[in-house]
C-alpha positions as CSV (number, residue, x, y, z in Angstrom):
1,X,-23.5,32.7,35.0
2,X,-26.4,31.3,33.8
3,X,-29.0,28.5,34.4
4,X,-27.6,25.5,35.1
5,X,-24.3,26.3,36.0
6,X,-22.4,25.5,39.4
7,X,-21.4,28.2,42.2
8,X,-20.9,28.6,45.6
9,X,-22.2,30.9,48.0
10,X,-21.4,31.7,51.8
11,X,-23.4,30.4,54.8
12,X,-23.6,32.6,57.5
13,X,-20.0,34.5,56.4
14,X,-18.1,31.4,57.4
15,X,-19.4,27.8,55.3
16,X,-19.0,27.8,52.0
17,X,-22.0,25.5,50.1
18,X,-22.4,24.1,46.5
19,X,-25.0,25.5,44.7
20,X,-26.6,24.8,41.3
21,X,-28.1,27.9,39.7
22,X,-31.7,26.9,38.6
23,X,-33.3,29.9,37.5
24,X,-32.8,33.7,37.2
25,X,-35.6,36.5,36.8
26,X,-35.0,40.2,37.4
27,X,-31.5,40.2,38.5
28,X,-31.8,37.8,41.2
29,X,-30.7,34.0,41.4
30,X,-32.9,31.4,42.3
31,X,-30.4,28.7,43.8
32,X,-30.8,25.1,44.5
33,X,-28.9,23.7,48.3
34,X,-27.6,20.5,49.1
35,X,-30.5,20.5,51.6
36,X,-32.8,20.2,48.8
37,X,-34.4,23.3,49.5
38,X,-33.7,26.6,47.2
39,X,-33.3,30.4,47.6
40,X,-33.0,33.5,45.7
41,X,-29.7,36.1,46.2
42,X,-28.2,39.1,44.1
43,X,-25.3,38.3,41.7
44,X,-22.7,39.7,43.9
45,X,-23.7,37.2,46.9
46,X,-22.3,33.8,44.0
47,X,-19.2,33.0,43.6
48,X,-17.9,31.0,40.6
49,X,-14.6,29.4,42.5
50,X,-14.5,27.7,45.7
51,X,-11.3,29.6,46.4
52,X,-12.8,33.0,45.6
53,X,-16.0,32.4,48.5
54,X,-12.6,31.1,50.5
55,X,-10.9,34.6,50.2
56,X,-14.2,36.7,50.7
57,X,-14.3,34.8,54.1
58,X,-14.0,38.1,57.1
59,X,-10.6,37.1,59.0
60,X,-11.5,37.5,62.7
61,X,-10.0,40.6,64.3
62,X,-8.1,40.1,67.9
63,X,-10.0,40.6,70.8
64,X,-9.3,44.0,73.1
65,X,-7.1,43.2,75.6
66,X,-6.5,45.8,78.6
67,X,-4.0,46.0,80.5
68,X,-5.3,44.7,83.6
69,X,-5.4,41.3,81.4
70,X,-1.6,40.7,81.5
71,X,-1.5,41.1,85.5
């Protein structure tokens, strides 16, 4: 990736948000929102796909259930 260049990055491990890469100095990012705001992050935090943020999404594991629930 460099300047200039489009990514995507994960909001909160559940929102996937365009990005526009703006600047980089010493291995971090500095990213432009939608918001109009920007912020800095580690390479491994962009994504270049849409669909590759979409499959680093956690899938929510089922709740505990006891026993006593099903009475």
């Amino acid at each position: 990736m460099k300047k200039g260049d489009k990514a995507y990055i994960l909001e909160s491990n559940r929102i996937i948000t365009p990005v526009t890469i703006i600047g980089i100095s010493g291995g971090l990012y500095t990213c432009s929102l939608p918001s109009g705001g920007a912020i800095r992050l580690k390479r491994s935090r962009l994504y270049e796909t849409e669909e590759e943020a979409q499959s680093h999404i956690p899938v929510e594991k089922p709740k505990y259930r006891s026993p006593y629930d099903y009475m």
